[in-house]
CHARMM internal coordinates of N, CA and C (Angstrom, degrees):
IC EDIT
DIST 1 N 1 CA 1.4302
DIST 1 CA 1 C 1.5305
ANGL 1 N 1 CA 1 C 108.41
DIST 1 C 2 N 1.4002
ANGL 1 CA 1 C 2 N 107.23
DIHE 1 N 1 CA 1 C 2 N 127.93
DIST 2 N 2 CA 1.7993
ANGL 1 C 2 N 2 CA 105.91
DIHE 1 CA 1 C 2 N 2 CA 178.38
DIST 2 CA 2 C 1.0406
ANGL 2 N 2 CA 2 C 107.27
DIHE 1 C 2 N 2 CA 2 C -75.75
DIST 2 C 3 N 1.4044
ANGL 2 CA 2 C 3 N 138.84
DIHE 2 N 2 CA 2 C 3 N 162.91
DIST 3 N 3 CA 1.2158
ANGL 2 C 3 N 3 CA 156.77
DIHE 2 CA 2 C 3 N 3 CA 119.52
DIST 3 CA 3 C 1.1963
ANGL 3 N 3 CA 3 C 130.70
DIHE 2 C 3 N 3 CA 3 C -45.21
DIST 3 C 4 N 1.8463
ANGL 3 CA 3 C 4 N 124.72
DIHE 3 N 3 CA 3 C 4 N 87.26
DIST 4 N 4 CA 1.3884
ANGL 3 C 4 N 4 CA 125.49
DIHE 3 CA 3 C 4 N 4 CA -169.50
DIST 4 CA 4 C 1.3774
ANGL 4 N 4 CA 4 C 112.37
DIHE 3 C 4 N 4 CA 4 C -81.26
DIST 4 C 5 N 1.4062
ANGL 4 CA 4 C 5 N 115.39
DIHE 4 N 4 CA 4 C 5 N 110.45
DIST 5 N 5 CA 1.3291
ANGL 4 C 5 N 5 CA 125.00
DIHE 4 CA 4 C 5 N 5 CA 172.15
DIST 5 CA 5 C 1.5790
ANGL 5 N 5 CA 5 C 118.70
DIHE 4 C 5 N 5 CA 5 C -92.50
DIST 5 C 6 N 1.6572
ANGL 5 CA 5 C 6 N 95.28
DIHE 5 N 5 CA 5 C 6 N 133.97
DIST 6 N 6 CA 1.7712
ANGL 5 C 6 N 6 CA 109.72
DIHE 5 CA 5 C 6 N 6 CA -164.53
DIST 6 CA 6 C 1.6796
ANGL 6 N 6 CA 6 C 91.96
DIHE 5 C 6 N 6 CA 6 C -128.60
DIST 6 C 7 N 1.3450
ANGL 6 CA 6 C 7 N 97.54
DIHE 6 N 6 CA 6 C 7 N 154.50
DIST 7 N 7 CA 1.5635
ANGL 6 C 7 N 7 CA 127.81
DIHE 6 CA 6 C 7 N 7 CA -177.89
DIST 7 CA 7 C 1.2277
ANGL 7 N 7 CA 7 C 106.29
DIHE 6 C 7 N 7 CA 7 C -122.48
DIST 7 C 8 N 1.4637
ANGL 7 CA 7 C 8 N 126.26
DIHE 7 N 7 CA 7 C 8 N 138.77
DIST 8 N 8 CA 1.3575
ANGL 7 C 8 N 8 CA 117.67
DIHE 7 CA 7 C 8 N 8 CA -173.99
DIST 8 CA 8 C 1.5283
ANGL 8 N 8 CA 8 C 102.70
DIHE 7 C 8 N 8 CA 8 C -78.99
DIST 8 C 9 N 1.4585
ANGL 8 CA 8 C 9 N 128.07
DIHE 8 N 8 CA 8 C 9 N 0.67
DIST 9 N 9 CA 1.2879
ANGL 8 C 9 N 9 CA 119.96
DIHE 8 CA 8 C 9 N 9 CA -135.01
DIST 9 CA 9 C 2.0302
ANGL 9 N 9 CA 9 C 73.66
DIHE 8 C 9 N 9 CA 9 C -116.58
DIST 9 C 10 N 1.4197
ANGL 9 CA 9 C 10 N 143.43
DIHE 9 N 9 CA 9 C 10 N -1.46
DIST 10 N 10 CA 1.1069
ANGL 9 C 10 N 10 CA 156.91
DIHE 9 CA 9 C 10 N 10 CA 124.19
DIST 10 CA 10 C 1.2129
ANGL 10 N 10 CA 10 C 145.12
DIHE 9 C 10 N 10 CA 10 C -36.02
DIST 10 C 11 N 1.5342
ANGL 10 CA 10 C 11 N 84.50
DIHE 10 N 10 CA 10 C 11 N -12.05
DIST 11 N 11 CA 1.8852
ANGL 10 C 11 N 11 CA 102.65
DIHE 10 CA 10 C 11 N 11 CA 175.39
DIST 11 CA 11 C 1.5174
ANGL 11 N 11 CA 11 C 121.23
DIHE 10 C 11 N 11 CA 11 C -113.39
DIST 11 C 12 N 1.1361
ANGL 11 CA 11 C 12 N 104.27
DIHE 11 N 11 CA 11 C 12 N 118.91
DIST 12 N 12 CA 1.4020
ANGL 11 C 12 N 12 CA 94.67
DIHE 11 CA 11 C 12 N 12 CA 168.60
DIST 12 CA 12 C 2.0384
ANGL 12 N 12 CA 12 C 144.34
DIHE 11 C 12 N 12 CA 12 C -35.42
DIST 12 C 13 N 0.8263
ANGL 12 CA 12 C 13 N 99.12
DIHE 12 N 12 CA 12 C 13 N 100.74
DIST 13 N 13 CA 1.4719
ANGL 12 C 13 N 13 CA 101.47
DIHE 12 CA 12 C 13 N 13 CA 162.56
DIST 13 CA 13 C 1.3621
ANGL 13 N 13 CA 13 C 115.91
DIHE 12 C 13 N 13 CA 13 C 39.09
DIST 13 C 14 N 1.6479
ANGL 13 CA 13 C 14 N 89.39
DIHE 13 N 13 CA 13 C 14 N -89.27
DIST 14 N 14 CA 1.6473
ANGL 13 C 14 N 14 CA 93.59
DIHE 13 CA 13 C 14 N 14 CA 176.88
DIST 14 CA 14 C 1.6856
ANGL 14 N 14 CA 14 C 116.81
DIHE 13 C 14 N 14 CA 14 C -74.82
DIST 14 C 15 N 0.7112
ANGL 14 CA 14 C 15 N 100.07
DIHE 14 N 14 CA 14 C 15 N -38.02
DIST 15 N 15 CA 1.8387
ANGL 14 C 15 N 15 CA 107.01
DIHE 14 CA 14 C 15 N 15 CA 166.28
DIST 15 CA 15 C 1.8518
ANGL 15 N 15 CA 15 C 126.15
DIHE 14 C 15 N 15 CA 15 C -45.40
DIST 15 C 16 N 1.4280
ANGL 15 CA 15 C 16 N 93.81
DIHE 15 N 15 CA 15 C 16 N -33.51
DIST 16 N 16 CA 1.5544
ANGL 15 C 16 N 16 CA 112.55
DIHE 15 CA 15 C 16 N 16 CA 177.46
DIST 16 CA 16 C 1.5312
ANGL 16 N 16 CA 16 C 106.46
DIHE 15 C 16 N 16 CA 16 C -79.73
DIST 16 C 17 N 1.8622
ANGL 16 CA 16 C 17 N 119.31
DIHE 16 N 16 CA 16 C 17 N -47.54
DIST 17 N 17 CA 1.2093
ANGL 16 C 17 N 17 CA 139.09
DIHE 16 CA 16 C 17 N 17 CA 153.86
DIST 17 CA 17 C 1.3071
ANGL 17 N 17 CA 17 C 106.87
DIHE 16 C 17 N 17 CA 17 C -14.65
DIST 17 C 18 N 1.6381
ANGL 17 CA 17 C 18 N 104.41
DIHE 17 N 17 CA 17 C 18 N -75.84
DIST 18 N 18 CA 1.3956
ANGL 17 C 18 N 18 CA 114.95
DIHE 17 CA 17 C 18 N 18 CA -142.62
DIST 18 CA 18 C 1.8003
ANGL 18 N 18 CA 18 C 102.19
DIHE 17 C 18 N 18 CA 18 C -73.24
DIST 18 C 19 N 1.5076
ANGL 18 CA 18 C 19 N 113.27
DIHE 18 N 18 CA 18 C 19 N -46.23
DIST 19 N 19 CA 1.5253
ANGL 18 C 19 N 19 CA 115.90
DIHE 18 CA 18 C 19 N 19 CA 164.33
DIST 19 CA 19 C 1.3597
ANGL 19 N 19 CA 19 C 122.00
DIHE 18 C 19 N 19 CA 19 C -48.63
DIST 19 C 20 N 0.9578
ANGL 19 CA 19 C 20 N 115.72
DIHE 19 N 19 CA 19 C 20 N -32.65
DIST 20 N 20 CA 1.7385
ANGL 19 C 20 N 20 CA 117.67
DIHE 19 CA 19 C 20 N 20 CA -179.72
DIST 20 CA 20 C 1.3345
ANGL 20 N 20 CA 20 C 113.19
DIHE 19 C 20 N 20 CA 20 C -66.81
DIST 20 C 21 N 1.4204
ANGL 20 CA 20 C 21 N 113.00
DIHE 20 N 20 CA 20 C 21 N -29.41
DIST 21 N 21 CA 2.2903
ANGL 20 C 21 N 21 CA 135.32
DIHE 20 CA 20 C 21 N 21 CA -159.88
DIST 21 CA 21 C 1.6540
ANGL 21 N 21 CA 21 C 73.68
DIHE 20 C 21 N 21 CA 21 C -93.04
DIST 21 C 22 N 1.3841
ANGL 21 CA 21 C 22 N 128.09
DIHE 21 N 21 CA 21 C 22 N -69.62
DIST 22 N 22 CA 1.2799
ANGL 21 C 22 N 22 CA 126.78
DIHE 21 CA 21 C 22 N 22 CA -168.46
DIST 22 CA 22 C 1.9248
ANGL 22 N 22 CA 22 C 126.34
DIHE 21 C 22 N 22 CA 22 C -41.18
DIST 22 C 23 N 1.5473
ANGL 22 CA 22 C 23 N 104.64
DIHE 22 N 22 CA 22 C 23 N -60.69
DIST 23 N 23 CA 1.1604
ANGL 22 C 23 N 23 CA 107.48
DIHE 22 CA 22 C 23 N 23 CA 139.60
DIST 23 CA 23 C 1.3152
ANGL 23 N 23 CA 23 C 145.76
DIHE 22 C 23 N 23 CA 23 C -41.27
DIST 23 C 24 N 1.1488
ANGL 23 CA 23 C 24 N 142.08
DIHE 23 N 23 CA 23 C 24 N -63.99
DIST 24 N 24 CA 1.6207
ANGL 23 C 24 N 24 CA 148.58
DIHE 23 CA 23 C 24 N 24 CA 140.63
DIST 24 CA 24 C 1.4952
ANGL 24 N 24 CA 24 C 92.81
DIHE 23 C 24 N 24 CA 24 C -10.26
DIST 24 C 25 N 1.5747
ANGL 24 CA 24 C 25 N 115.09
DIHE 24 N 24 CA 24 C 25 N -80.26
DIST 25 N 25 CA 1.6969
ANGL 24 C 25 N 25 CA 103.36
DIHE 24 CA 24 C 25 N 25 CA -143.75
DIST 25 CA 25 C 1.4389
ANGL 25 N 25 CA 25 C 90.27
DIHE 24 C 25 N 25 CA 25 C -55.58
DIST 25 C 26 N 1.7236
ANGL 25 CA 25 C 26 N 128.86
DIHE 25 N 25 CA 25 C 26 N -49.17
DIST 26 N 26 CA 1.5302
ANGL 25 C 26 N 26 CA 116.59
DIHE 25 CA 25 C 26 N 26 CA -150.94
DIST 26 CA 26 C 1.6309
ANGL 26 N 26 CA 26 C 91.25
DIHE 25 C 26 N 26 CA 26 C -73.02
DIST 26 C 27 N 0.4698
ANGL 26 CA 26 C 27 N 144.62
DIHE 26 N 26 CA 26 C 27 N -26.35
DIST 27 N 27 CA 1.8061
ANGL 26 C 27 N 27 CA 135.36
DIHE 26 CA 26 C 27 N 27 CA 162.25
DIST 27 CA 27 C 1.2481
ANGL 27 N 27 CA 27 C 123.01
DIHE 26 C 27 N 27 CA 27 C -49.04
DIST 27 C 28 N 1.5062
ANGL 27 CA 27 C 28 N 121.47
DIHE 27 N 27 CA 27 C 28 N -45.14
DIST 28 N 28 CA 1.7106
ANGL 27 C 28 N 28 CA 127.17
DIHE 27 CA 27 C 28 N 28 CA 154.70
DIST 28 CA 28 C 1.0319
ANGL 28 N 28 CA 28 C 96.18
DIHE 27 C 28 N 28 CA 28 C -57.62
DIST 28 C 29 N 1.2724
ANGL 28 CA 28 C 29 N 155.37
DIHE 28 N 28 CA 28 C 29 N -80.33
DIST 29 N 29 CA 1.2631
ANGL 28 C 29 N 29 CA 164.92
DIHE 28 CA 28 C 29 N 29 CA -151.97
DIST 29 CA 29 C 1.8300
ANGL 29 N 29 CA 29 C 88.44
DIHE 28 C 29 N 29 CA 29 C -39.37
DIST 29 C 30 N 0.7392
ANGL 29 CA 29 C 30 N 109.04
DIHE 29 N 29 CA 29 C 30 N -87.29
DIST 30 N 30 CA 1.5842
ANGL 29 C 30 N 30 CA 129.22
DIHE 29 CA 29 C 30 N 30 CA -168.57
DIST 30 CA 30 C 1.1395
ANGL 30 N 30 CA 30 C 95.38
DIHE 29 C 30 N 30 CA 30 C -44.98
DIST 30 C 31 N 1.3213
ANGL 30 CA 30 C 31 N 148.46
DIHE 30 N 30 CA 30 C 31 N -49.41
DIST 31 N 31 CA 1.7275
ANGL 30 C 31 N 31 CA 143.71
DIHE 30 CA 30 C 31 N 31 CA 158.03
DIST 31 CA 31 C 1.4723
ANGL 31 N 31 CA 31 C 110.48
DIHE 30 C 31 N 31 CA 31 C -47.46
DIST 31 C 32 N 1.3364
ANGL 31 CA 31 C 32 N 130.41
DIHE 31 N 31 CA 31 C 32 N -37.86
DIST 32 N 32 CA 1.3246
ANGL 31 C 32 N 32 CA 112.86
DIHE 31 CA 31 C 32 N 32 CA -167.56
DIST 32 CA 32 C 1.4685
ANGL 32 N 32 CA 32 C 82.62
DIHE 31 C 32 N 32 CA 32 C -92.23
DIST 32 C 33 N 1.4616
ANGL 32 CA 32 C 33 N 151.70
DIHE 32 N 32 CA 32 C 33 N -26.14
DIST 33 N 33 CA 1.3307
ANGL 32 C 33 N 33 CA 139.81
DIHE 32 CA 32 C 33 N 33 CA -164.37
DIST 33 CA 33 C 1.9557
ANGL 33 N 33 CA 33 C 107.80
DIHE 32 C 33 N 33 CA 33 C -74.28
DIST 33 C 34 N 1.2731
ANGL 33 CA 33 C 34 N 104.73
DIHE 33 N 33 CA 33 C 34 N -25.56
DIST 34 N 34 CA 1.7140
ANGL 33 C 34 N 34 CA 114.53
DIHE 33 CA 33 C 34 N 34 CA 168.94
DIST 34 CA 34 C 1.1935
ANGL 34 N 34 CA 34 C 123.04
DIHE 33 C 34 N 34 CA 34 C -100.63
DIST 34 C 35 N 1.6296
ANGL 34 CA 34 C 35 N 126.05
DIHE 34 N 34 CA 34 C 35 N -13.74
DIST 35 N 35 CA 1.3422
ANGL 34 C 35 N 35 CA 122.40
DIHE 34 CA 34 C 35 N 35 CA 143.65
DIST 35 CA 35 C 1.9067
ANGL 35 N 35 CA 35 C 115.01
DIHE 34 C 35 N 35 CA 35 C -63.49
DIST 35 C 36 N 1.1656
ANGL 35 CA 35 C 36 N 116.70
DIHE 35 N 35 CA 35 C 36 N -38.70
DIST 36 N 36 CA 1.4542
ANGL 35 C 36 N 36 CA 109.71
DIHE 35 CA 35 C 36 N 36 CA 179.24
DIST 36 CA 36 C 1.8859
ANGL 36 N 36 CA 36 C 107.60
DIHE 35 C 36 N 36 CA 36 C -75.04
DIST 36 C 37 N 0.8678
ANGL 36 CA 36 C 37 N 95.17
DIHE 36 N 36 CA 36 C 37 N -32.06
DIST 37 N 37 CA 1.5639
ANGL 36 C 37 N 37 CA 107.53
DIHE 36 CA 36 C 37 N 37 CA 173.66
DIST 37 CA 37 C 2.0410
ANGL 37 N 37 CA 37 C 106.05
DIHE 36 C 37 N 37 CA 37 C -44.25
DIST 37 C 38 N 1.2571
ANGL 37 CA 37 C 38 N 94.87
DIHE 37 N 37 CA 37 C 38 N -67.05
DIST 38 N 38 CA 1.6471
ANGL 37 C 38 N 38 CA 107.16
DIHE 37 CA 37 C 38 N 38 CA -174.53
DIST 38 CA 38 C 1.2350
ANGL 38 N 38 CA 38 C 102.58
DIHE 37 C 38 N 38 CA 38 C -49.68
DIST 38 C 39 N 1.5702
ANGL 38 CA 38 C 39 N 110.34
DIHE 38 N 38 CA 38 C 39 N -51.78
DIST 39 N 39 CA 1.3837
ANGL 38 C 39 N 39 CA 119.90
DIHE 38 CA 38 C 39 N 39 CA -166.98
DIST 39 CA 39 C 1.5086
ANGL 39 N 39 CA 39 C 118.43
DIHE 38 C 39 N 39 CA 39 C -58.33
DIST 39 C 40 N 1.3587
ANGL 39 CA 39 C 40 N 130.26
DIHE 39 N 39 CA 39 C 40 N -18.23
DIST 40 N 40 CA 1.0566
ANGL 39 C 40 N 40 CA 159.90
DIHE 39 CA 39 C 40 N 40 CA 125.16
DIST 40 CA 40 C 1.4761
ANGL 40 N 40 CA 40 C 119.96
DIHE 39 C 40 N 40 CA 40 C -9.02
DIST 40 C 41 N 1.2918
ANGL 40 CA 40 C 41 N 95.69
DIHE 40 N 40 CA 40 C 41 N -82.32
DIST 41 N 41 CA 1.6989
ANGL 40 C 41 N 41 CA 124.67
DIHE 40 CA 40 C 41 N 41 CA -176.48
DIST 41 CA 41 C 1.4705
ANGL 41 N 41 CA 41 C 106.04
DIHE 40 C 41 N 41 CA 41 C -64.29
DIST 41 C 42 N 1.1290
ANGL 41 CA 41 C 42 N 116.03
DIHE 41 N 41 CA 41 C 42 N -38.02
DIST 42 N 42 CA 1.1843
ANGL 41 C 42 N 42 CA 116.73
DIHE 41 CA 41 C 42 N 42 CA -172.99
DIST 42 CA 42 C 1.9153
ANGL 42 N 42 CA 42 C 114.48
DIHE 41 C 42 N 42 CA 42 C -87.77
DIST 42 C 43 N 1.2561
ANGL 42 CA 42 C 43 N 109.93
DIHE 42 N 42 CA 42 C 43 N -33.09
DIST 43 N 43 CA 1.5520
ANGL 42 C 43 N 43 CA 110.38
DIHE 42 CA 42 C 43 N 43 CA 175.68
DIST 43 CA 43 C 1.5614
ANGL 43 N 43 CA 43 C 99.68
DIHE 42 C 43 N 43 CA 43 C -79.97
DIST 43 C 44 N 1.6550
ANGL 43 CA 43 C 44 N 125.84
DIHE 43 N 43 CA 43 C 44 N -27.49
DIST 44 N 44 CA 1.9630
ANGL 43 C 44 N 44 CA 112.59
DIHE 43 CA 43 C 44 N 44 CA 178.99
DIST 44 CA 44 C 1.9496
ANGL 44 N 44 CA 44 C 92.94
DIHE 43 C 44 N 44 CA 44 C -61.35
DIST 44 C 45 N 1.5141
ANGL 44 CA 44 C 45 N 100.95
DIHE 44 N 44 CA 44 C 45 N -53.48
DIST 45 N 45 CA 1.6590
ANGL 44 C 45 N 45 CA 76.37
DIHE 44 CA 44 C 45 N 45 CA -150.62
DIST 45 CA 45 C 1.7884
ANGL 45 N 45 CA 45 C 107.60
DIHE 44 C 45 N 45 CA 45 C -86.79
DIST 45 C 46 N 1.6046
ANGL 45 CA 45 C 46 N 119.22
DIHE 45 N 45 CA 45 C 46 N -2.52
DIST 46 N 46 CA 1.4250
ANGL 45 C 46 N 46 CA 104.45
DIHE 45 CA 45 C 46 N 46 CA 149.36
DIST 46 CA 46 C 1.1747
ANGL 46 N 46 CA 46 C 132.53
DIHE 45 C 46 N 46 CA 46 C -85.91
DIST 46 C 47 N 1.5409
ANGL 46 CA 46 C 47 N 130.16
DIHE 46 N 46 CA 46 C 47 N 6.52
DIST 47 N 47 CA 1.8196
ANGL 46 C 47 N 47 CA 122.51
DIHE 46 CA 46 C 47 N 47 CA 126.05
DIST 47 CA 47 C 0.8970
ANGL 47 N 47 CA 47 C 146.87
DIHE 46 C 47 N 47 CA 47 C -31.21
DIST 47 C 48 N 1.9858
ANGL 47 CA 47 C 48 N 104.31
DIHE 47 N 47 CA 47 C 48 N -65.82
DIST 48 N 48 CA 1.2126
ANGL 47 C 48 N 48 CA 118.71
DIHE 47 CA 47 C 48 N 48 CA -165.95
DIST 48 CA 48 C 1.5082
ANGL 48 N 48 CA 48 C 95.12
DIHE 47 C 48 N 48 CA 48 C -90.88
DIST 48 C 49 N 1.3462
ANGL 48 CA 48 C 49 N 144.80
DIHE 48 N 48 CA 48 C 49 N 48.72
DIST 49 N 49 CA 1.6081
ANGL 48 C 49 N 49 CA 138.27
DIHE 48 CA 48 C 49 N 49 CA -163.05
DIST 49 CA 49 C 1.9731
ANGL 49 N 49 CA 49 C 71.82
DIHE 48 C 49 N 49 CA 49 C -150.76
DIST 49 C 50 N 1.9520
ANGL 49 CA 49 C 50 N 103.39
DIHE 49 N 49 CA 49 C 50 N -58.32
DIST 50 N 50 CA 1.8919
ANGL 49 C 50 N 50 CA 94.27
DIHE 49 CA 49 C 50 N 50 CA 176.36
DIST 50 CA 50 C 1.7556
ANGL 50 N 50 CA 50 C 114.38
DIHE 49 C 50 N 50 CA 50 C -49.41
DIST 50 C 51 N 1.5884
ANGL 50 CA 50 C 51 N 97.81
DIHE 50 N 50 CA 50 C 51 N -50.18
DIST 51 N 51 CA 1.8893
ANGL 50 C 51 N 51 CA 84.96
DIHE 50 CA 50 C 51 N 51 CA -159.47
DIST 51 CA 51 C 1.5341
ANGL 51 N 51 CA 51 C 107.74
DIHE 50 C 51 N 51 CA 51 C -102.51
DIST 51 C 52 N 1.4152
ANGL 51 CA 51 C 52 N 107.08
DIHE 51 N 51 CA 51 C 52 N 17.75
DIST 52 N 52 CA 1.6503
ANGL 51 C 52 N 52 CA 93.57
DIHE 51 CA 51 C 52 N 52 CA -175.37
DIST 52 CA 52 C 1.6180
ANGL 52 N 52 CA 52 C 123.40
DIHE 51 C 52 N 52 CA 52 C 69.47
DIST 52 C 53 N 1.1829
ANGL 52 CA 52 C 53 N 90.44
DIHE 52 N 52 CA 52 C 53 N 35.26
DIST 53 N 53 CA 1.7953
ANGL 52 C 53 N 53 CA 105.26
DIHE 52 CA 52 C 53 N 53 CA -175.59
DIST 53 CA 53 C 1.5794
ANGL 53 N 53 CA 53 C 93.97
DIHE 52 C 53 N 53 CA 53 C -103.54
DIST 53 C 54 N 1.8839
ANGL 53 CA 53 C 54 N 118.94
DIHE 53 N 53 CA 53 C 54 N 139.82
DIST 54 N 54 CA 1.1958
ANGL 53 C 54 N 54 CA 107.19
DIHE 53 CA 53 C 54 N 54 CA 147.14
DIST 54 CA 54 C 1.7073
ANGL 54 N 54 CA 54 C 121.89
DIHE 53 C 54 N 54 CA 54 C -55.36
DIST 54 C 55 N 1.5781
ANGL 54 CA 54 C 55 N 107.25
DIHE 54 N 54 CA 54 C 55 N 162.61
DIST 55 N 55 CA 1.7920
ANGL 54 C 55 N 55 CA 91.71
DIHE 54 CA 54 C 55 N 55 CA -173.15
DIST 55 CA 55 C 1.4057
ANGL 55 N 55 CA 55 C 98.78
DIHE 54 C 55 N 55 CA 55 C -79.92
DIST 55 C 56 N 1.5234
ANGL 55 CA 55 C 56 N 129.84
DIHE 55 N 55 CA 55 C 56 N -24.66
DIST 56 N 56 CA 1.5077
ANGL 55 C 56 N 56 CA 123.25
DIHE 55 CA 55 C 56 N 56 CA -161.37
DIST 56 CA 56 C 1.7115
ANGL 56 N 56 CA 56 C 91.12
DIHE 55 C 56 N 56 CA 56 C -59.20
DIST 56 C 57 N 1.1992
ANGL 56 CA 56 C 57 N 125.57
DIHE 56 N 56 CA 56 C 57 N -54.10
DIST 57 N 57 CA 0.9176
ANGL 56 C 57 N 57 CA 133.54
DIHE 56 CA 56 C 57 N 57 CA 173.71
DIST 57 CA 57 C 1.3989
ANGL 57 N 57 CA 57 C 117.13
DIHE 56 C 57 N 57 CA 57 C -27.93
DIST 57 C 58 N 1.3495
ANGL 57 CA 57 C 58 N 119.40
DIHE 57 N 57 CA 57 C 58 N -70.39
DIST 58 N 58 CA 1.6922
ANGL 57 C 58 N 58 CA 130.64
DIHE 57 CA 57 C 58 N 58 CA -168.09
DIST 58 CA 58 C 1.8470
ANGL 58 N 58 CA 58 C 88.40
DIHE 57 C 58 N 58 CA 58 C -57.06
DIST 58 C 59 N 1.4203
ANGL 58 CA 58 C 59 N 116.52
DIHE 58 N 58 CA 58 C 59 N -62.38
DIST 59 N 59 CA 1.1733
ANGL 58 C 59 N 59 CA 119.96
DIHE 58 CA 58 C 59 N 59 CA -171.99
DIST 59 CA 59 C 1.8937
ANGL 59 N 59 CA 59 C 118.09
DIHE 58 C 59 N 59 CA 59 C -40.12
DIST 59 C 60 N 1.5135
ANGL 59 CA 59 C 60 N 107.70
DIHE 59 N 59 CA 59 C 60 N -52.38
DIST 60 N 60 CA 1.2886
ANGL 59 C 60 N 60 CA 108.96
DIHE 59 CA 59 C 60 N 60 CA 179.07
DIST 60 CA 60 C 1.3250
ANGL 60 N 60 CA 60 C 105.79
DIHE 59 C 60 N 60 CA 60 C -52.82
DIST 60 C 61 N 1.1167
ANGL 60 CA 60 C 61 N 98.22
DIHE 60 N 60 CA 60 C 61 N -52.59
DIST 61 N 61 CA 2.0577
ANGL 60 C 61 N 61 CA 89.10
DIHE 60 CA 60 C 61 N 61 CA -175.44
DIST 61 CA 61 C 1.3247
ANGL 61 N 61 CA 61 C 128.68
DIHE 60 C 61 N 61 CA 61 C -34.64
DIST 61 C 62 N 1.3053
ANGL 61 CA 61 C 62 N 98.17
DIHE 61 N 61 CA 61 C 62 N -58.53
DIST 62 N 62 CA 1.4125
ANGL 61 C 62 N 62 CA 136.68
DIHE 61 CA 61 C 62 N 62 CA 175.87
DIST 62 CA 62 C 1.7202
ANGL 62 N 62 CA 62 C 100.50
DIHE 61 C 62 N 62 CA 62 C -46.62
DIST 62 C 63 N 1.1827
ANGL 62 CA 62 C 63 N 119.10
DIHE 62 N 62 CA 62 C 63 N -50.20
DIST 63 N 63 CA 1.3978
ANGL 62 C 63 N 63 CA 105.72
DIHE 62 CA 62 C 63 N 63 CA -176.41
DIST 63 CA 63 C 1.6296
ANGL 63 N 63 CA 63 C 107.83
DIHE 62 C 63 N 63 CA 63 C -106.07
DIST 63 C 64 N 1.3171
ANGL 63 CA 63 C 64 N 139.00
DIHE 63 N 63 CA 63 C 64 N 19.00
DIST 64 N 64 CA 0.9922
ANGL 63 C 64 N 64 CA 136.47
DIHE 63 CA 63 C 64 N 64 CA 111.39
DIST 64 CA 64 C 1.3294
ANGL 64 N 64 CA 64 C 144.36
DIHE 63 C 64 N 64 CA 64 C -38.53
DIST 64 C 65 N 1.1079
ANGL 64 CA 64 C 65 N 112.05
DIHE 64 N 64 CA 64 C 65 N -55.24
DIST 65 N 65 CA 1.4628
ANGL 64 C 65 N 65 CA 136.84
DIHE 64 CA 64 C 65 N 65 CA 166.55
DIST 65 CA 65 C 1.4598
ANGL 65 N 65 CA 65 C 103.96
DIHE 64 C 65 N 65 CA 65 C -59.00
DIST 65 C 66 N 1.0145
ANGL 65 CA 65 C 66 N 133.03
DIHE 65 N 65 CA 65 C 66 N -61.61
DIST 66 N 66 CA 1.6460
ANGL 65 C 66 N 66 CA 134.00
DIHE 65 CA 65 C 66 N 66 CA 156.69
DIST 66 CA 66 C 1.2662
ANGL 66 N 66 CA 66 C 117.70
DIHE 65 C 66 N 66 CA 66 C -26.65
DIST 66 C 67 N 1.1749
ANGL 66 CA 66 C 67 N 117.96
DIHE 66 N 66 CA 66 C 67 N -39.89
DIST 67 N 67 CA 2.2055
ANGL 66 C 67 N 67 CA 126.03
DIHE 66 CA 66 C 67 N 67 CA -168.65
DIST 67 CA 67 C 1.2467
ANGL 67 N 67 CA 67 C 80.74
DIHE 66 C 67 N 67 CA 67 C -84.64
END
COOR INIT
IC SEED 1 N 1 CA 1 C
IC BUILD
């Protein structure tokens, strides 16, 4: 099986357009997916630091409660 090699500089206009809008959003995407991430990390272990919970603990819940 060959390996089809592409150049962006091969694509039409709007085609180059449309990959670039495509890229960008999944890149925001991927920023708001590691800002919610922290946000995460940061409310398990400022719980279990409030109630004296191990964090594995706060965490399991947390993704229990999620399923």
């Amino acid at each position: 099986m060959a390996v089809q090699q592409l150049t962006i500089n091969q694509l039409s206009q709007p085609d180059r357009e449309k990959l670039f809008k495509i890229i960008k959003d999944c890149s925001d995407s991927l920023t708001r997916i590691d800002g919610e991430q922290d946000f995460i990390r940061e409310s398990i272990t400022e719980t279990s630091k409030q109630m004296q919970l191990p964090k594995k603990l706060v965490a399991k819940l947390v993704k229990v409660y999620h399923k």
